[in-house]
The first five atom37 places (N, CA, C, CB, O) and aatype in JSON, in Angstrom:
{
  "aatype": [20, 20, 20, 20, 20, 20, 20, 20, 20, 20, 20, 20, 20, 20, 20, 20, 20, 20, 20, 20, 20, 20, 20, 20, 20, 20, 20, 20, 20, 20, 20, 20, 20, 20, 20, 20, 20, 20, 20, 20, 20, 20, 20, 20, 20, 20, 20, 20, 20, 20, 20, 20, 20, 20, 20, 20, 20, 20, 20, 20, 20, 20, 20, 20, 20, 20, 20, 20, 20, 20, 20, 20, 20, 20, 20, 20, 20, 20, 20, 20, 20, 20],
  "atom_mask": [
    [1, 1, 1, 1, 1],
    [1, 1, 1, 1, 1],
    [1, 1, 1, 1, 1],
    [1, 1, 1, 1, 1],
    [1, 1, 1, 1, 1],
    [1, 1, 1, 1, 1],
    [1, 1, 1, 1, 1],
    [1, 1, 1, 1, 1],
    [1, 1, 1, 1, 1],
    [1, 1, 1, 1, 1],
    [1, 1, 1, 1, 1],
    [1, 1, 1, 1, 1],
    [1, 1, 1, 1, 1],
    [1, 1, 1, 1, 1],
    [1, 1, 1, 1, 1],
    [1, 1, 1, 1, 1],
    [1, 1, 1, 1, 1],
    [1, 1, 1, 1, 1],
    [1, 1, 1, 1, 1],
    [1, 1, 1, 1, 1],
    [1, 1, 1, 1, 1],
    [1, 1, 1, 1, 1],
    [1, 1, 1, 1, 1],
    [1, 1, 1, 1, 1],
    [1, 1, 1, 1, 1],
    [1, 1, 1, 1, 1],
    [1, 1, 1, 1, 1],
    [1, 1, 1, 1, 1],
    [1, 1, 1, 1, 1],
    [1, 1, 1, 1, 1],
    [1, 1, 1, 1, 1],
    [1, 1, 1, 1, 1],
    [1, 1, 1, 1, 1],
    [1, 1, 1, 1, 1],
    [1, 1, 1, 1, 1],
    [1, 1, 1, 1, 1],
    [1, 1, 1, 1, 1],
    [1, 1, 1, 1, 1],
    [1, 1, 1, 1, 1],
    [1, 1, 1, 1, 1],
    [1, 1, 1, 1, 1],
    [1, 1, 1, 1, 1],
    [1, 1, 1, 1, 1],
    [1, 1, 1, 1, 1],
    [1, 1, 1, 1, 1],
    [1, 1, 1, 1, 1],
    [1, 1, 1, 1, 1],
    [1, 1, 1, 1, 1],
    [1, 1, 1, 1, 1],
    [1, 1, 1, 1, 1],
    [1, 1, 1, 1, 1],
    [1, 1, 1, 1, 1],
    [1, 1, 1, 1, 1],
    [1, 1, 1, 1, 1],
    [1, 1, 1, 1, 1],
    [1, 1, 1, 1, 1],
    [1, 1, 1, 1, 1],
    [1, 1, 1, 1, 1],
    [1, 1, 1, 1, 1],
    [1, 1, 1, 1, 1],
    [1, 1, 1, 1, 1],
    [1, 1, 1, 1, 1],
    [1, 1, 1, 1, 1],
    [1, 1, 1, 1, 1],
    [1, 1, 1, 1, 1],
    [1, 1, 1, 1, 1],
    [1, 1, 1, 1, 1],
    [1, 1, 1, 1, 1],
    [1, 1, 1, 1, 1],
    [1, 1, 1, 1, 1],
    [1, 1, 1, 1, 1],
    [1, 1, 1, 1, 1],
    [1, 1, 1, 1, 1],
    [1, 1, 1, 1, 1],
    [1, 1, 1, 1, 1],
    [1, 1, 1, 1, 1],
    [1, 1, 1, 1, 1],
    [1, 1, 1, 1, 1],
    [1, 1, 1, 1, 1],
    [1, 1, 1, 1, 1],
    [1, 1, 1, 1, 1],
    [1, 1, 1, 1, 1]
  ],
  "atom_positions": [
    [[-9.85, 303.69, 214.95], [-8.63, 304.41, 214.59], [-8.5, 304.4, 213.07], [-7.38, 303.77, 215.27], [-8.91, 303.45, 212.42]],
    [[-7.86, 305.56, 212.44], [-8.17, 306.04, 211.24], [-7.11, 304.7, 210.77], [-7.85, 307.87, 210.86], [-6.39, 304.42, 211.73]],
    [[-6.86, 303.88, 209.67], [-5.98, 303.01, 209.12], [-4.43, 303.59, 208.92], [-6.61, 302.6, 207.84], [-3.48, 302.92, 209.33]],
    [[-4.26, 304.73, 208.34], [-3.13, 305.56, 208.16], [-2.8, 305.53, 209.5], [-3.3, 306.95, 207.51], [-1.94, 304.65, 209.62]],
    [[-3.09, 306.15, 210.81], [-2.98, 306.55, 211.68], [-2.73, 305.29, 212.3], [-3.85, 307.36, 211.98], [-1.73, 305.49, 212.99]],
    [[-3.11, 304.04, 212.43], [-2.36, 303.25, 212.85], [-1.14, 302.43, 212.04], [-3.17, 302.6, 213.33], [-0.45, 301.51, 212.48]],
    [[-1.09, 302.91, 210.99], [-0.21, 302.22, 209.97], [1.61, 303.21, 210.64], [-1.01, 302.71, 207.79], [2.69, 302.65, 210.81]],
    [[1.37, 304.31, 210.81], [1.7, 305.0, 211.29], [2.56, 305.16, 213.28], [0.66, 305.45, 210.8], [3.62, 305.49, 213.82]],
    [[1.18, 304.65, 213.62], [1.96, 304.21, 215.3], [2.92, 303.81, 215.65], [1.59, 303.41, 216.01], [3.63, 303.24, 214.82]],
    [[3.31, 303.91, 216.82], [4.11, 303.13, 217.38], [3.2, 301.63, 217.85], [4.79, 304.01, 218.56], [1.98, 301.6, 218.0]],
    [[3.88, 300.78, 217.99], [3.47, 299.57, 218.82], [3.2, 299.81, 220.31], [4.55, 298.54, 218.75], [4.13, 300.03, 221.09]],
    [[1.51, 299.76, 220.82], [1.15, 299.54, 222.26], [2.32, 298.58, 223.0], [-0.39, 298.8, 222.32], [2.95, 297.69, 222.42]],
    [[2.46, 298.99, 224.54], [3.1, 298.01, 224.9], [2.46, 296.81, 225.73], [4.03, 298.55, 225.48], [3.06, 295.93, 226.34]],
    [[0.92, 297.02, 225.57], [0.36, 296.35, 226.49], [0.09, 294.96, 225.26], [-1.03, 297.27, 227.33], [-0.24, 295.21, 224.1]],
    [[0.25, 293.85, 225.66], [0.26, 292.76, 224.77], [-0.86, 292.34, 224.16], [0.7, 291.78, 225.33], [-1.0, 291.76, 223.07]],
    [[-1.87, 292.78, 225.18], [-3.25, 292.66, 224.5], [-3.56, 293.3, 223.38], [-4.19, 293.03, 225.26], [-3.92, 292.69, 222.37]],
    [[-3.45, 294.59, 223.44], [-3.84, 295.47, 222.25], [-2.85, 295.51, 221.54], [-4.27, 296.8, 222.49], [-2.93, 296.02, 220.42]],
    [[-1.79, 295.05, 221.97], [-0.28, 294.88, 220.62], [-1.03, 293.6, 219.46], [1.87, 293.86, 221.68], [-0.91, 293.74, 218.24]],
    [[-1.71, 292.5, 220.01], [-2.24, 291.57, 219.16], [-3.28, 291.97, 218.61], [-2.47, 290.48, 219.66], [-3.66, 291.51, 217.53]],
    [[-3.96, 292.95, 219.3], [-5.49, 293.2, 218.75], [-5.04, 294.08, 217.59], [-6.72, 294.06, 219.93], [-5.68, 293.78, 216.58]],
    [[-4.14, 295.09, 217.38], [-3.81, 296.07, 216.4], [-2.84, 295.0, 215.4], [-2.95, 297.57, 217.15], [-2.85, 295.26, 214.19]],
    [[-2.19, 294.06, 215.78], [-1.38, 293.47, 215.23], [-2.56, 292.88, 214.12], [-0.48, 292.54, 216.19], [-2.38, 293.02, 212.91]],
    [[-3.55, 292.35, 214.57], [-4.52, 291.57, 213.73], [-5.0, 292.18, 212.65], [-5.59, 291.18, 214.4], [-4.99, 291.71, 211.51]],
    [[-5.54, 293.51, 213.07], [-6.31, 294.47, 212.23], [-4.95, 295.13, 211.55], [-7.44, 295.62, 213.17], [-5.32, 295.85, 210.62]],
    [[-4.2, 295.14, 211.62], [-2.69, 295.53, 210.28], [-2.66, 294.21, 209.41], [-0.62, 295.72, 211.17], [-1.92, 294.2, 208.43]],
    [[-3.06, 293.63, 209.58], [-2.94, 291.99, 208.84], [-4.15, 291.96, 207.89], [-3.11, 290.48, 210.08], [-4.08, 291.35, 206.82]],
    [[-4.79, 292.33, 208.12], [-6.39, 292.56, 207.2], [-6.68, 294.11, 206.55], [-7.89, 292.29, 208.44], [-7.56, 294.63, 205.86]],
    [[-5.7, 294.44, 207.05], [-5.53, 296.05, 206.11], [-4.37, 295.28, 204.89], [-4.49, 297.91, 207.4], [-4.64, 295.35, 203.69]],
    [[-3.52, 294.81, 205.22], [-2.86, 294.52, 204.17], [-3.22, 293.73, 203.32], [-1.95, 294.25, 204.39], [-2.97, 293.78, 202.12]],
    [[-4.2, 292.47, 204.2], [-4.66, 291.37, 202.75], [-5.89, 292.32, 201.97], [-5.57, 289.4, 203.39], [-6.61, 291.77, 201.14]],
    [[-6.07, 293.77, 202.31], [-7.01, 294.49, 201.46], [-6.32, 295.09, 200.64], [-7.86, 295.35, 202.04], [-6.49, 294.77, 199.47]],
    [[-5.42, 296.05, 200.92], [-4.45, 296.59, 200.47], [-3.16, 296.19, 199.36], [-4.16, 296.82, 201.44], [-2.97, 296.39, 198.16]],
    [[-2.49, 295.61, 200.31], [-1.17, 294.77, 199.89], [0.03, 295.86, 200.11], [-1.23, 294.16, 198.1], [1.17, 295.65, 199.68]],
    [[-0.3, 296.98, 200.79], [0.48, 298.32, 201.08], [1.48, 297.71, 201.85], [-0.32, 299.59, 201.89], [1.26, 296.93, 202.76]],
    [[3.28, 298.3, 201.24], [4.1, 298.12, 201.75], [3.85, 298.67, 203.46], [5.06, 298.62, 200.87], [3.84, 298.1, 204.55]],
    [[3.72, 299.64, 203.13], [3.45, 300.51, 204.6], [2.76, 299.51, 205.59], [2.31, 301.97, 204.4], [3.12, 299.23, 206.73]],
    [[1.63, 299.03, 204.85], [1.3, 298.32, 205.86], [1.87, 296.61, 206.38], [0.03, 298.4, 205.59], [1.58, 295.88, 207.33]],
    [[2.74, 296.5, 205.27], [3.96, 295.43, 205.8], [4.78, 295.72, 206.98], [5.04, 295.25, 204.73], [4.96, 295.08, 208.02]],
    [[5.2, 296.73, 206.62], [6.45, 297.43, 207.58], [5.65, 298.15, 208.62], [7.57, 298.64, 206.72], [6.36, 299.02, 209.12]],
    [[4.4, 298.12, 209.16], [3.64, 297.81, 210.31], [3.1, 296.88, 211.04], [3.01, 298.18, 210.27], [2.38, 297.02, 212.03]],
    [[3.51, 295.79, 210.46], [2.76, 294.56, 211.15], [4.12, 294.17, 211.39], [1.61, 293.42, 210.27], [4.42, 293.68, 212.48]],
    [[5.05, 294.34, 210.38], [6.49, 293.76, 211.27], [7.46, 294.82, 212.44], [7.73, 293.33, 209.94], [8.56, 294.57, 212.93]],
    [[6.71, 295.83, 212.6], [7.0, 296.36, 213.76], [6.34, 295.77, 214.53], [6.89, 297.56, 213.91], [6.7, 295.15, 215.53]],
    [[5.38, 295.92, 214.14], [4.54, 295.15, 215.86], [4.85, 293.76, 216.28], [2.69, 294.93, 215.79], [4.64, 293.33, 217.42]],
    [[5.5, 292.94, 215.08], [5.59, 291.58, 215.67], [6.74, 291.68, 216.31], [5.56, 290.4, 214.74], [6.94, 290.96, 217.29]],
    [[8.24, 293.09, 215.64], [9.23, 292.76, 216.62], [8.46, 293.28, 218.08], [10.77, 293.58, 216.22], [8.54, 292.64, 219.13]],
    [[7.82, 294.37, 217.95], [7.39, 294.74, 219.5], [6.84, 293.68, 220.32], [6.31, 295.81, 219.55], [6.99, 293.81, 221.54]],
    [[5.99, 292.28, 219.75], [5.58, 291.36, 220.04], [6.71, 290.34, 220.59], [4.85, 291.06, 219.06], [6.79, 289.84, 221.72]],
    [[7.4, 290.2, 219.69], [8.72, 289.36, 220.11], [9.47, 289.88, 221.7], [9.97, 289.63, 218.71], [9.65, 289.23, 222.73]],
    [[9.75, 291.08, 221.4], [10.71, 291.77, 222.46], [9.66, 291.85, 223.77], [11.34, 293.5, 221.88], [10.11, 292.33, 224.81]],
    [[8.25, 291.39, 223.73], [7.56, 292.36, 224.38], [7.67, 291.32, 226.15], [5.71, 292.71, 223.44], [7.43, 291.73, 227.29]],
    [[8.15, 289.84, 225.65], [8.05, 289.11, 227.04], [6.74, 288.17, 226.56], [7.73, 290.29, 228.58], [6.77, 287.0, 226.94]],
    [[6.06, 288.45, 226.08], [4.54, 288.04, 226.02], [4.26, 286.47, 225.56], [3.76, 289.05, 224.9], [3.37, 285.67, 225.84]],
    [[5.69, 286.41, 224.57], [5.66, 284.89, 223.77], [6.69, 284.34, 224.92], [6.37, 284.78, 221.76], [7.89, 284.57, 224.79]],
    [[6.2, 283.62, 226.06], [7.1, 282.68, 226.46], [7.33, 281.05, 226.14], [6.93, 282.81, 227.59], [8.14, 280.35, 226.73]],
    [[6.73, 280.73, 225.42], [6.96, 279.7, 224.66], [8.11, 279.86, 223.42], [5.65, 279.38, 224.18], [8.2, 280.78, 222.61]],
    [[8.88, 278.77, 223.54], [10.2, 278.89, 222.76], [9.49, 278.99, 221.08], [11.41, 277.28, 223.11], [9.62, 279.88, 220.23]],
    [[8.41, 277.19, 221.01], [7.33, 277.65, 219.6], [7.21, 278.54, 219.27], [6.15, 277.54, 219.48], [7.91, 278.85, 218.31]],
    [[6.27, 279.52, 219.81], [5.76, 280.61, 219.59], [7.0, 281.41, 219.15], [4.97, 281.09, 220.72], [7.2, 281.33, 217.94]],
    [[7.72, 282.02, 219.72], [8.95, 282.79, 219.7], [9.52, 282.73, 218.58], [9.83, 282.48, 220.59], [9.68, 283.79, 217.97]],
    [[10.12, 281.2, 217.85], [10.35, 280.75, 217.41], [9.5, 281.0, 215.84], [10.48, 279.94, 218.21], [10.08, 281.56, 214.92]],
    [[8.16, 280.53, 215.71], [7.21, 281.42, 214.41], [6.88, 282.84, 214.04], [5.96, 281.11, 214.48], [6.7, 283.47, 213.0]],
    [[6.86, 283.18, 215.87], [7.0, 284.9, 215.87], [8.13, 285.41, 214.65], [7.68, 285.5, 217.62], [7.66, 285.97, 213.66]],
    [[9.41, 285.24, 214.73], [10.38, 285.23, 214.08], [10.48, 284.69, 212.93], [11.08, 284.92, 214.63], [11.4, 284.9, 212.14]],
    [[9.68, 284.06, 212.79], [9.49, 283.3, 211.08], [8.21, 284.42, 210.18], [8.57, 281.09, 211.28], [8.1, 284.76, 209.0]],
    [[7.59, 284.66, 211.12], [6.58, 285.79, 210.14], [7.12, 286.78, 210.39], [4.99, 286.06, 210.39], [7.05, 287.46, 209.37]],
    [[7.73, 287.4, 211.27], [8.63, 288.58, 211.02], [9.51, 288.83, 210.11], [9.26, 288.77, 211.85], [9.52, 289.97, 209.63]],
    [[10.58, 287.74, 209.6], [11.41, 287.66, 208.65], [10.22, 287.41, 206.77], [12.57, 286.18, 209.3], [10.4, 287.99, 205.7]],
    [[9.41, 286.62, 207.06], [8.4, 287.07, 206.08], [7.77, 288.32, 205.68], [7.56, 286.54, 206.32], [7.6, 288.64, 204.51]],
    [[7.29, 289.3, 207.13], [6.73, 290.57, 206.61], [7.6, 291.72, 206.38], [5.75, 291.01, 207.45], [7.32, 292.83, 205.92]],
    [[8.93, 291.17, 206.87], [9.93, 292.25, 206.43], [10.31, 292.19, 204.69], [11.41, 291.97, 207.4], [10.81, 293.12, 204.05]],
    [[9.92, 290.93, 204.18], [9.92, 290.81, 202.72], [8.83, 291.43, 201.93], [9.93, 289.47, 202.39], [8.83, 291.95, 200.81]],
    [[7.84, 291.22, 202.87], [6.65, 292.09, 201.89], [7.02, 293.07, 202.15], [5.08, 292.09, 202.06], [6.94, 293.87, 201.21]],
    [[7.57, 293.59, 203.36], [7.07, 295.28, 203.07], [8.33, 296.13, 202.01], [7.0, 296.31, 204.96], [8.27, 297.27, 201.57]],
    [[9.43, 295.09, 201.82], [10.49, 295.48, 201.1], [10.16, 295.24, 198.98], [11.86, 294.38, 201.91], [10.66, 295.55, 197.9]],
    [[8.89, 294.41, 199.62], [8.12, 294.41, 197.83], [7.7, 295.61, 196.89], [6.66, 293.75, 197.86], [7.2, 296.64, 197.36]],
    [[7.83, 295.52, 196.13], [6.99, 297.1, 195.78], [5.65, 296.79, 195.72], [7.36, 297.93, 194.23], [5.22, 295.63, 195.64]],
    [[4.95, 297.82, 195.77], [3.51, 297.84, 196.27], [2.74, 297.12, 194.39], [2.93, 300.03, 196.97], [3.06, 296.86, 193.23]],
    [[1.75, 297.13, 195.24], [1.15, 296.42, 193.7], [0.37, 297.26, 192.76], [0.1, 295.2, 193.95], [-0.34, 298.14, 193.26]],
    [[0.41, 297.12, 191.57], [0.03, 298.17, 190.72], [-1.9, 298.73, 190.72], [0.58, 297.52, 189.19], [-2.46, 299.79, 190.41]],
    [[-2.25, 297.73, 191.09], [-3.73, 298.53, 191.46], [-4.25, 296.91, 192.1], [-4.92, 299.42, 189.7], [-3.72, 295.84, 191.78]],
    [[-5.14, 297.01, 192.84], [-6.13, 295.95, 193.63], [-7.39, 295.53, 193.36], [-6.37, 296.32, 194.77], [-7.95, 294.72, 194.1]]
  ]
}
């Protein structure tokens, strides 16, 4: 899938491929550092959160701690060249 084009998506609802796309938005950004692609990985983690999938309170619990983190990057301004 083209990078834009998933930067772009909606969040799968199937949990598997919500983590598998979740991963590969995480390594577009440590290439990048693209807001856009902040404010795609923290969609997917709320879709992750909401999704049922984290039934562990832990989990749930960090889910929500890197969510409140990538909502800061993606509110960063982007960086001046890479």
């Amino acid at each position: 899938m083209d990078p834009v084009v998933a930067l772009l998506s909606p969040p799968p609802a199937d949990a598997r491929r919500l983590r598998a796309r979740l991963a590969r938005l995480v390594r577009h950004y440590a290439r990048t550092g693209s807001p856009l692609a902040a404010r795609a990985v923290a969609a997917h983690l709320a879709a992750l959160l909401h999704s049922g999938a984290l039934r562990d309170p832990e989990a749930r619990c960090a889910c929500r701690r890197l969510l409140a983190h990538w909502r800061c990057l993606a509110a960063a301004p982007a960086p001046a060249s890479r």
